[in-house]
KEPA-675172 format. One record per residue: residue in three letters; x, y, z of N, C-alpha, C in turn. Coordinates in steps of 0.02 Angstrom, whole numbers, plus 50000, padded with zeros to 5 digits. Layout:
AlaXYZXYZXYZ;...
END
This chain:
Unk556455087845542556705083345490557335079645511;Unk557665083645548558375079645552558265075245607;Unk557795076445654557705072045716557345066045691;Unk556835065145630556545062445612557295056445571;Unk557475058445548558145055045504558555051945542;Unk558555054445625559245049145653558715046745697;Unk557985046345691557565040145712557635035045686;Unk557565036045584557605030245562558125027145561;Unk558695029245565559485027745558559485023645617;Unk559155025245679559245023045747558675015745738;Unk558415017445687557875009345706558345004245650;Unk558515005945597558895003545556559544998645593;Unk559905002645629560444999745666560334995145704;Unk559754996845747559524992945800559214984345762;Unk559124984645690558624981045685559344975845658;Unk559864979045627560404974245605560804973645658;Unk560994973545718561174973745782560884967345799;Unk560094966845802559764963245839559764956945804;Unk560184956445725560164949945675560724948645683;Unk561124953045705561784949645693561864947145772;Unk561514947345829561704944445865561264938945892;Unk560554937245824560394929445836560884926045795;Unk561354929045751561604923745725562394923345764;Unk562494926445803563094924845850563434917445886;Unk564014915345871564104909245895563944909545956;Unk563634901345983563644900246030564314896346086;Unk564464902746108565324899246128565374903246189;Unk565994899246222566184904346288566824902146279;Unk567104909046309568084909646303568044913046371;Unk568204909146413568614909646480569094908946506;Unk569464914646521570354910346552570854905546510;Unk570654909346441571224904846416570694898946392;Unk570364897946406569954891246383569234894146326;Unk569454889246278568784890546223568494884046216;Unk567804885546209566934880646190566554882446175;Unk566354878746112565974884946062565524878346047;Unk564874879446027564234875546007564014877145935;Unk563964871445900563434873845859562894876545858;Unk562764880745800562134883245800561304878545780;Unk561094877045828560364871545813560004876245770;Unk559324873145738559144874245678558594880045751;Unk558364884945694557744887145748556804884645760;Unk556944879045692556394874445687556384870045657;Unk556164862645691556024857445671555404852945689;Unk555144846845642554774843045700554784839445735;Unk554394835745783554554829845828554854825145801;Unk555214824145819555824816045796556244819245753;Unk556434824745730556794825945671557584826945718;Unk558044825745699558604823845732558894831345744;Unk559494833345795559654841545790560534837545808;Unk560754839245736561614838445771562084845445783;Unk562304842645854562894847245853563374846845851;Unk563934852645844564774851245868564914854145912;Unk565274850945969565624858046022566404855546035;Unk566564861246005567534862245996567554865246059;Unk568274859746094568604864046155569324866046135;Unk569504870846174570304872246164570534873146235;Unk571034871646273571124874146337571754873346350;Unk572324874846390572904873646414573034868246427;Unk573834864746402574004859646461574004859546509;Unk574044865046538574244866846602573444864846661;Unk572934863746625572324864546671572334856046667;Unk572804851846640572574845146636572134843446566;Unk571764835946584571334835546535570444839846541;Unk570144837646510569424840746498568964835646483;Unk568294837346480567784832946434567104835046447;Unk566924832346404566084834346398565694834046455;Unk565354838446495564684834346552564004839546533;Unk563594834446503563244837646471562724832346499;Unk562084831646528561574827246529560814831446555;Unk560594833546484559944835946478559264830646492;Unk558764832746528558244828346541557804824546493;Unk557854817046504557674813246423556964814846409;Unk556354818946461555924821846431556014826546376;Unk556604829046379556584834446343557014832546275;Unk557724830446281557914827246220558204821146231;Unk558194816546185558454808746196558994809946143;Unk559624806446156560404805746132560174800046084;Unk560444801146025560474796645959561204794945949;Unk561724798645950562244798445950562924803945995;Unk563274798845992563874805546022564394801546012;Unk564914805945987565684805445963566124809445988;Unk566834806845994567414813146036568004810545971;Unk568114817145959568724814545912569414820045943;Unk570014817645987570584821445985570904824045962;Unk570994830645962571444835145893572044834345938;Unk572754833745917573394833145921573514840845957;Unk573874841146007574104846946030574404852346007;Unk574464856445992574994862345971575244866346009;Unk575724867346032576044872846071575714874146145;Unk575794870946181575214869146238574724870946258;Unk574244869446184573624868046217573224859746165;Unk572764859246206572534852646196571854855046167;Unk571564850746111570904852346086570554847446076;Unk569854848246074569244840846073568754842646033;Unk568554839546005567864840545977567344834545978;Unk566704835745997566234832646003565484833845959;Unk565304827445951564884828445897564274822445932;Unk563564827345932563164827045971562614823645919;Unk561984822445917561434820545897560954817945948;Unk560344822045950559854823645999559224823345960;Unk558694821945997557974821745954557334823645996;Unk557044829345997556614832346029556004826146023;Unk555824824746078555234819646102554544822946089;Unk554324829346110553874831146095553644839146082;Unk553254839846068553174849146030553344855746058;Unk553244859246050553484865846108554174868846083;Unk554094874346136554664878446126555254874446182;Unk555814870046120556354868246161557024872746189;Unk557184871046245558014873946271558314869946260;Unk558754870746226559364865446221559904867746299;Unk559864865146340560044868646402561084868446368;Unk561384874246434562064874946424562544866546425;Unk562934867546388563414860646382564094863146438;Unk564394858846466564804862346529565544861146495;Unk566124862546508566944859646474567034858746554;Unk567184851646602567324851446641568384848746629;Unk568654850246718569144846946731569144840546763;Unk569764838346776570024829846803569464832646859;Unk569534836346905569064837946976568594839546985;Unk568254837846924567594840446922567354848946919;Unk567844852046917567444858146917567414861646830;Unk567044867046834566774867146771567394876746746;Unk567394873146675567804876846644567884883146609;Unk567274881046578566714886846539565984882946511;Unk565494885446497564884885046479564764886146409;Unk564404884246381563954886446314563424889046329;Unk563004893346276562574899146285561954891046262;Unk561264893046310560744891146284560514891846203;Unk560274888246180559814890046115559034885946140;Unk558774891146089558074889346104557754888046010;Unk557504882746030557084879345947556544878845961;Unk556114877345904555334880445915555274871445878;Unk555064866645912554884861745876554094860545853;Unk553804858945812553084857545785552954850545802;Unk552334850345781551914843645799551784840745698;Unk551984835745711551794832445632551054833045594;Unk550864834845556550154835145559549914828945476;Unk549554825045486549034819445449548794824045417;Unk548654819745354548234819545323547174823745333;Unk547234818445400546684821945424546494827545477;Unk547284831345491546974835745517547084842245460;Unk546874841245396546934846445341546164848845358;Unk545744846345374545284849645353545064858445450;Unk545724855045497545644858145552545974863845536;Unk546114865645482546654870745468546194876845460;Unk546164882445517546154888645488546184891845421;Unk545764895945391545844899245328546084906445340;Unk546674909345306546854914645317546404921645310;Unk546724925145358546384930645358546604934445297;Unk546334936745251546364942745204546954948745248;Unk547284950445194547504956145228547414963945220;Unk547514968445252547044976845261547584981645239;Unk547514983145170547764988045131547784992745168;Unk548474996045163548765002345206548695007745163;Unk548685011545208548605018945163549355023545160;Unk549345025045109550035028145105550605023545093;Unk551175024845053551795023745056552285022945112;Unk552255017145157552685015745221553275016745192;Unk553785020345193554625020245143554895016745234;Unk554635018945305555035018145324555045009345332;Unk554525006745344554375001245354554644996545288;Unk554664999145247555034995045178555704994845210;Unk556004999545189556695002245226556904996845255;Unk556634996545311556884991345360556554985745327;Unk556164984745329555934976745305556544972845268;Unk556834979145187557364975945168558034974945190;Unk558234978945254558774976845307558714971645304;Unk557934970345360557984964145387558214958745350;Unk557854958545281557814953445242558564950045196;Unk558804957145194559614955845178559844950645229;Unk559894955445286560344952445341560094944545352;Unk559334943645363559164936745363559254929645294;Unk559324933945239559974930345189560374930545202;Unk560804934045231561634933145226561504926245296;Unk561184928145370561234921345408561004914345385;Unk560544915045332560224908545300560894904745266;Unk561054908945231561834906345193562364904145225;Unk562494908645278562884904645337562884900645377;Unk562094898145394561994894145420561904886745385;Unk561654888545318561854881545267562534881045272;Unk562874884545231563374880645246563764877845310;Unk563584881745359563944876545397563544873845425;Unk562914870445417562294863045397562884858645377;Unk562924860245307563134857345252563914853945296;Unk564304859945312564994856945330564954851545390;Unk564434852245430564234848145496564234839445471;Unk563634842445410563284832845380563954831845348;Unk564354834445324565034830545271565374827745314;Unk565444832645385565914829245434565764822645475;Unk564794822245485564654816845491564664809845451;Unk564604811645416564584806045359565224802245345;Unk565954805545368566564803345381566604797845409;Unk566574793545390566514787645427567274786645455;Unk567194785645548567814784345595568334778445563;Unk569044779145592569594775245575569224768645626;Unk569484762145601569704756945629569634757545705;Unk569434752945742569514752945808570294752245830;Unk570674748045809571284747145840571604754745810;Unk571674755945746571864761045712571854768345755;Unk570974767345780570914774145810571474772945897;Unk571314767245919571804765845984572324767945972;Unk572794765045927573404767545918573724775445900;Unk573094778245888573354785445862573074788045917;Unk572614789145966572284788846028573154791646070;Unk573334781546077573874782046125574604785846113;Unk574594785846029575014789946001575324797946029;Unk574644799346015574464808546035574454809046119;Unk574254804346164574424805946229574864802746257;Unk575484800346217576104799046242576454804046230;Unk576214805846166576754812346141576644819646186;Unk576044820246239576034824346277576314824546354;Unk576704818246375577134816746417576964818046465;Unk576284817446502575724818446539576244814846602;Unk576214811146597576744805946670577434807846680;Unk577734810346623578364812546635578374817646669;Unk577674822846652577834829546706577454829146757;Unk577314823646800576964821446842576264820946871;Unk575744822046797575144822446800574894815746786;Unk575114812346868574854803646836574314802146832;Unk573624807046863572884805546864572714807346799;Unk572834812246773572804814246709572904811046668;Unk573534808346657573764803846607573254794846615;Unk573244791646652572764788046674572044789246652;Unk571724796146689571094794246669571084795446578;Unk571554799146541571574799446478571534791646441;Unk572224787746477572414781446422571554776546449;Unk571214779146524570504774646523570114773946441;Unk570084782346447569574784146394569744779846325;Unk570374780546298570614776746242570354771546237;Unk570664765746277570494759646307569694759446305;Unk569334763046340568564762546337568174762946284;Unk568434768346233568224769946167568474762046143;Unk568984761146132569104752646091568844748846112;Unk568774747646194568194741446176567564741446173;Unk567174749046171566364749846152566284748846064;Unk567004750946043566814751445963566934743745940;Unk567334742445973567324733545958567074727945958;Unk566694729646014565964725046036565454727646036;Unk565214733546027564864739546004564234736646066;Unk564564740846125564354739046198564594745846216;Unk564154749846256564234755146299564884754046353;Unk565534756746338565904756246387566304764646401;Unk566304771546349566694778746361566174780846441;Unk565524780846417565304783646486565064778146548;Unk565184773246527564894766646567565494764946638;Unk565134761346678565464760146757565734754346747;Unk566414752746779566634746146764566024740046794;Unk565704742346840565084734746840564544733946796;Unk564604739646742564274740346705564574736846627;Unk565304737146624565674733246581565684727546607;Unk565794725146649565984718446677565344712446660;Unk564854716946675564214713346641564064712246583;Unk564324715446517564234712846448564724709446429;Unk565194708746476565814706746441565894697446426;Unk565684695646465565524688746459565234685846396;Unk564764690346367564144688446306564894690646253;Unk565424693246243565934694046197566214686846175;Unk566774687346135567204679046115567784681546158;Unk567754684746219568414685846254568594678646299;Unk569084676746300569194671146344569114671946415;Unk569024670646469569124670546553569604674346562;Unk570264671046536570614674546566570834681446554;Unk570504682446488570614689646441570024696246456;Unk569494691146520569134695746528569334697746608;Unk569744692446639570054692746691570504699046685;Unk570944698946659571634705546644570814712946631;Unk570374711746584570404718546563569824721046641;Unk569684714846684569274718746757569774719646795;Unk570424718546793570924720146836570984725546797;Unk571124726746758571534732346723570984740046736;Unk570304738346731569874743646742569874746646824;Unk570034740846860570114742046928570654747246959;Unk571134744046932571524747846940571504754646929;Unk571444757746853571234763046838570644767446883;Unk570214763746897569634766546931570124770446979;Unk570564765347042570784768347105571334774247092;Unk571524774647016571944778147018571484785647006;Unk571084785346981570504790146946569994795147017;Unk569974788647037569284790947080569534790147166;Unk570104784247182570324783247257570774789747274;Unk571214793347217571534798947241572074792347233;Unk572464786647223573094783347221573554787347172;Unk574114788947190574724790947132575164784247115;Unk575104786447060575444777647031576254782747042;Unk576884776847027577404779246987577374777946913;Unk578004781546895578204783446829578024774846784;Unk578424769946820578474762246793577904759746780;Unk577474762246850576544757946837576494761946795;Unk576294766846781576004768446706576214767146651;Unk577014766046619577044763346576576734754546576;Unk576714752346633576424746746645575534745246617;Unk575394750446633574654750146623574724751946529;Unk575114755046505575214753546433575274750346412;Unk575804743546423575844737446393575124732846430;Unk574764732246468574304728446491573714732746415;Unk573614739446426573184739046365573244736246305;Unk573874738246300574274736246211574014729046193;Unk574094723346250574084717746259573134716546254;Unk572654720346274571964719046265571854719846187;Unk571914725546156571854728446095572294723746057;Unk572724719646063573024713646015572844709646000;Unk572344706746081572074701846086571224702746062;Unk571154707646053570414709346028570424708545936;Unk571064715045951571254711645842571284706245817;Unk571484703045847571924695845831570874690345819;Unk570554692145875570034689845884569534691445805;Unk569454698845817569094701145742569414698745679;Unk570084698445661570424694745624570094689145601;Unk570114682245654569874678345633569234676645631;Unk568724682445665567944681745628567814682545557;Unk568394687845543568354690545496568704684445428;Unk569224682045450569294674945401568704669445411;Unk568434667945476568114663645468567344666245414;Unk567194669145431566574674045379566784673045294;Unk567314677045301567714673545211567514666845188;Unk567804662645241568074655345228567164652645186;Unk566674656145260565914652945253565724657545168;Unk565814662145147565524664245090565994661845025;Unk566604661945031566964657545002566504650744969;Unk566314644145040566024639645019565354639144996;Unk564994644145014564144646344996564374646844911;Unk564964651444886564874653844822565144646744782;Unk565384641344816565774636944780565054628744784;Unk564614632044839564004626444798563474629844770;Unk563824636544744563334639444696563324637944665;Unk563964638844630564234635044556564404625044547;Unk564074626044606564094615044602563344614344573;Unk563094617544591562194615244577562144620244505;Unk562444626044481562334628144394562554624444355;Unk563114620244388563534614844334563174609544326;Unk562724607744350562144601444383561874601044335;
END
């Protein structure tokens, strides 16, 4: 009897053990450095969208960080992606990224590991795989291909132990259902936030990595490839043209189809150039060029405002006159 009793006790444990660690974040804390993933749904169907978040935390001291994440587009295609900078505290620096992915076709998907790399490419910490079970959409007409269930075969006797556990399970798989809505729920509110202003977000961008004095303590690659990213984010959101992960010959080519002038597209291919050699040639600027390369951005992002500005009056001016021969032809 008693051996029989710390069997069931022993399957009992094992069975809430084994729930509480599918519902375990998906994160890694290495060295001082944290990256943690959302949890993906464990089923969806083809095309149905899967968003995530992945929060970093890491030292000043390791430099900057960023996402390198590029899963095979057989497997999922990118709908969206966002980086929003959390302000430093007590030296460390934090990021969060917000993903949207869409399984192409049926099967059991891997969402493969997401990496937290450094300025040098090497990798920081990892995220844990998840695996989703995606379905195939099914018509109208394949109702009639549907299997009819099998009847099921009355047991004999009172299973207590198999109840037993069944209602573990079933607890414990409520309490993860609940936790996992809500933070569903907290994910879509955060999406739905619609981003600050392009210049708005620039300025608080350059705000937060001045105030980390990246050049003053002589991390000029760092500080550089940071004020790129800024700069890159403002002019993809402005002309809403691929430029955070894009190659400067890859900017240089849409940039023309913009209302930028010659010479305004002149400064911002010098200005990317530069950056590049400081990024990728191994060049150390001084203390002066980098504040230099601040006022040359300051000066794009003015000249880009100043531009939207007056689309934005001229657009007025045109609905303005549309609504003023509205009322010429009711008076008629």
């Amino acid at each position: 009897m008693r051996y029989a009793r710390r069997q069931r006790w022993a399957i009992l444990a094992g069975a809430v053990a084994l729930v509480a660690a599918g519902c375990a974040e998906r994160s890694a804390d290495t060295g001082g450095v944290r990256w943690q993933a959302s949890r993906a749904p464990d089923s969806l169907g083809v095309g149905d969208p899967i968003h995530l978040v992945l929060d970093g935390r890491w030292p000043d001291s390791l430099g900057s960080a960023h996402l390198a994440w590029a899963p095979h587009p057989d497997t999922l295609l990118f709908v969206a992606r966002d980086s929003i900078a959390v302000a430093s505290l007590e030296g460390w620096t934090a990021r969060q990224y917000r993903l949207a992915v869409v399984p192409p076709r049926a099967g059991a998907l891997v969402i493969p590991p997401a990496a937290l790399v450094d300025a040098r490419g090497e990798t920081l910490a990892l995220t844990l795989p998840q695996t989703v079970q995606v379905t195939a959409r099914r018509g109208p007409q394949d109702a009639g291909a549907l299997r009819p269930i099998t009847p099921m075969v009355g047991l004999r006797g009172f299973p207590w132990l198999w109840v037993a556990g069944g209602g573990v399970l079933l607890l414990a798989a409520l309490g993860a259902l609940g936790v996992w809505s809500r933070r569903k729920r907290t994910v879509e509110e955060a999406a739905e936030t619609p981003p600050p202003p392009p210049g708005l977000e620039f300025q608080e961008g350059l705000r937060h990595l001045l105030a980390r004095r990246l050049a003053e303590h002589g991390q000029m690659r760092a500080f550089t490839q940071e004020l790129s990213w800024v700069l890159r984010r403002y002019l993809g959101r402005r002309w809403q043209e691929p430029a955070l992960e894009a190659t400067r010959p890859e900017i240089l080519r849409w940039m023309p189809h913009t209302d930028l002038s010659v010479k305004d597209q002149q400064d911002v291919a010098a200005w990317l150039e530069e950056t590049d050699g400081i990024k990728f040639a191994g060049r150390t600027p001084l203390l002066d060029e980098t504040h230099t390369l601040v006022e040359r951005a300051r000066r794009v992002v003015a000249r880009g405002e100043g531009l939207a500005a007056e689309r934005e009056r001229e657009a007025a001016e045109r609905e303005s006159l549309k609504a003023e021969g509205g009322q010429r032809e009711v008076s008629r």
